[in-house]
Legacy VTK file of the C-alpha trace (Angstrom):
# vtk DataFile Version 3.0
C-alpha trace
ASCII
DATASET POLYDATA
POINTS 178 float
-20.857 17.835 -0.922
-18.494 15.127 -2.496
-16.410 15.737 0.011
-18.765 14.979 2.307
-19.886 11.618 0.044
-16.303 10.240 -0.120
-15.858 10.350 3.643
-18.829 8.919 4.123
-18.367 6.173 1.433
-14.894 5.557 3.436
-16.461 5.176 6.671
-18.469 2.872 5.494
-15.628 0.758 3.561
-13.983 0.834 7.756
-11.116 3.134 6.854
-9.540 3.979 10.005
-9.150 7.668 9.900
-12.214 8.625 7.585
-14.441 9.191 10.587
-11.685 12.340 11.833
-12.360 13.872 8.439
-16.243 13.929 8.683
-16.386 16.268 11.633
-14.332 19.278 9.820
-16.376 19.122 7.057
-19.928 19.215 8.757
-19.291 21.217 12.539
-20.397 24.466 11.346
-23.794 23.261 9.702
-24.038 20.696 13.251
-22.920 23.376 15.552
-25.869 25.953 13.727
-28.258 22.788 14.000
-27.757 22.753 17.454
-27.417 25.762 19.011
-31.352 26.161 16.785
-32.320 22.693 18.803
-30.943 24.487 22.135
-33.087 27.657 21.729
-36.353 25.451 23.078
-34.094 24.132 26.073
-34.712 25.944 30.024
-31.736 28.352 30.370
-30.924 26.364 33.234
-29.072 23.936 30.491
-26.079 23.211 30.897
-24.982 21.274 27.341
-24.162 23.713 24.849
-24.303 24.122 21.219
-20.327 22.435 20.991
-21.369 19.906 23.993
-24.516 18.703 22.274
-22.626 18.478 18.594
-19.415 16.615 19.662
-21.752 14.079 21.854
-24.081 13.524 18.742
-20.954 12.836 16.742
-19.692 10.370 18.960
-23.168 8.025 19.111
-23.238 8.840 15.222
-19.409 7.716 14.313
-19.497 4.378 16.852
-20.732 2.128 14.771
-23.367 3.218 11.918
-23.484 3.330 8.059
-24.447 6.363 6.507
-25.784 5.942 2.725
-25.481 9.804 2.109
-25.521 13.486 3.682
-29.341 13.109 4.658
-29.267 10.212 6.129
-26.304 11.476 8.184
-28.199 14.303 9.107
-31.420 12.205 10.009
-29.283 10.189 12.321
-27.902 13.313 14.153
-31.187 14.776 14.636
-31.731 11.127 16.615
-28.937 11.348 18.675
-29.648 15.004 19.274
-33.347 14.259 20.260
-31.733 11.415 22.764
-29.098 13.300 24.159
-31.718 16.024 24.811
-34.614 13.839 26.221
-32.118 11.745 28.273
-30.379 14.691 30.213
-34.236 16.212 30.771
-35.195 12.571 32.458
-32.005 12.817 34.366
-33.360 16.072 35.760
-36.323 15.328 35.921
-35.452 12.171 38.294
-33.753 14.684 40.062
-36.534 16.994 40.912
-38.799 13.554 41.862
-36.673 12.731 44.936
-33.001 12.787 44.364
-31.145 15.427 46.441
-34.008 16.907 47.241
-35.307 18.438 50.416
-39.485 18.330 50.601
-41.053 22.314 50.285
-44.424 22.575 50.549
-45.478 25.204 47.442
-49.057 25.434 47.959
-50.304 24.669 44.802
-49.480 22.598 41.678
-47.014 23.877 39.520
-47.921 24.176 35.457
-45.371 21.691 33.747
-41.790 22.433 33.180
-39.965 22.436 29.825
-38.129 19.228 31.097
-41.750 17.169 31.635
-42.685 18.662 28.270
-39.867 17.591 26.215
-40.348 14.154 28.087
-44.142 13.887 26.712
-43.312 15.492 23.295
-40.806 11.919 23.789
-43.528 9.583 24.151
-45.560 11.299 21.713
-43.272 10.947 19.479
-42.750 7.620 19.623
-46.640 6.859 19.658
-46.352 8.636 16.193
-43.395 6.740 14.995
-45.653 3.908 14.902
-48.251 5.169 12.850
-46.686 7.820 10.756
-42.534 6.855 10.787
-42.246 9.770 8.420
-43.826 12.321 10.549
-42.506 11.297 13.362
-39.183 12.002 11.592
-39.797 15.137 10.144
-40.981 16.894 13.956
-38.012 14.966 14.711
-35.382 17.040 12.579
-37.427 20.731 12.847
-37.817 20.313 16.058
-35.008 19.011 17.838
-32.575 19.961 15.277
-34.067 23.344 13.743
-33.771 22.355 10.266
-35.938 24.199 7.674
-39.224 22.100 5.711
-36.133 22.772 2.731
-33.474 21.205 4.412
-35.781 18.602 5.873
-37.124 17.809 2.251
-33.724 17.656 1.117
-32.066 15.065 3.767
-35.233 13.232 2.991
-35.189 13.180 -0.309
-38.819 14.527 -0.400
-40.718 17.377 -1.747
-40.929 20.746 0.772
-44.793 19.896 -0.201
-44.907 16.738 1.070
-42.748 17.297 4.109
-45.328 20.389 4.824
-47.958 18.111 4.693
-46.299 15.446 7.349
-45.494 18.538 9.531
-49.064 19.683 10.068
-50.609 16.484 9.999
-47.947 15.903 13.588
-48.577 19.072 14.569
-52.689 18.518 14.779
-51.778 15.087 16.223
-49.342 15.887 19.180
-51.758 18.947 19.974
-54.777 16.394 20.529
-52.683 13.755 21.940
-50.649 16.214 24.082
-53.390 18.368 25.161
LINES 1 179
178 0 1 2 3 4 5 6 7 8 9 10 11 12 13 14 15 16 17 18 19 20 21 22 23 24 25 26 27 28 29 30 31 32 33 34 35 36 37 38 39 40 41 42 43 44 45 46 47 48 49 50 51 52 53 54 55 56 57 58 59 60 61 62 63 64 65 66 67 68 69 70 71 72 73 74 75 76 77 78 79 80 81 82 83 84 85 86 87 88 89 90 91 92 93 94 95 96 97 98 99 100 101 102 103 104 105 106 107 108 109 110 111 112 113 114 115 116 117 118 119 120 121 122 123 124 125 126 127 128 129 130 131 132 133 134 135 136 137 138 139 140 141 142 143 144 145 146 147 148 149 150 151 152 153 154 155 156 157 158 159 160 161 162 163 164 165 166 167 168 169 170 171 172 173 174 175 176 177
């Protein structure tokens, strides 16, 4: 942990190499993050739990300040989230006319995972607006798998309360998703 805080502290103070040490220190908890963020994604995906960790890291390192270990970890489930939501629209644009030939299949399909994470999206952000910290917390179980404990902890915030914001965005994207 004060490793973690030193590097972090250097980044921020524009060290040159400080941002190489980072990585080591947090891939195996990022990597774990991930591949629990990749477990909701269609098989079909092609980004991987390594893929989707050293992309995060390179949006998170470009040019951001992180005050501590949480709100490193806040900003990676972000960038995970984006990465995520970006390659499902790029799929998604795909499947709407690009490369495709017409088949006729008779009947209307039920939704795919990729228009689903694309609504959770724009749920999300319609939250974000009215309750930033729930919003934040579906944010980091959801996209990055972390526990109501780790959540509360990169948070700074009670489990309670972070429980609380979870269930209040669960109700809320049911209704508004439904």
């Amino acid at each position: 942990m004060d490793d973690v805080s030193n590097v972090l502290n250097a980044i921020d103070r524009g060290e040159p190499q400080a941002a190489d040490r980072l990585l080591p220190l947090l891939y195996d908890e990022l990597r774990r993050l991930a591949a629990s963020s990749l477990e909701n994604e269609p098989v079909a995906q092609t980004l991987n739990a390594t893929a989707l960790v050293h992309e995060a890291y390179v949006r998170l390192v470009g040019d951001q300040k992180f005050h501590s270990r949480g709100h490193f970890f806040c900003s990676a489930a972000q960038a995970m989230r984006r990465i995520l939501v970006d390659r499902a629209r790029a799929r998604h644009s795909l499947k709407r006319g690009g490369n495709a030939q017409q088949i006729d299949i008779g009947e209307i399909a039920a939704p795919d995972s990729d228009d689903r994470l694309i609504a959770l999206d724009e749920a999300l952000k319609q939250l974000a607006i009215d309750d930033p910290l729930a919003a934040r917390v579906v944010e980091m179980h959801h996209f990055v798998g972390m526990s109501h404990e780790q959540v509360a902890a990169a948070l700074d915030l009670s489990v309670y309360h972070v429980r609380q914001s979870w269930n209040l965005a669960r109700a809320w994207l049911k209704t508004t998703l439904s």
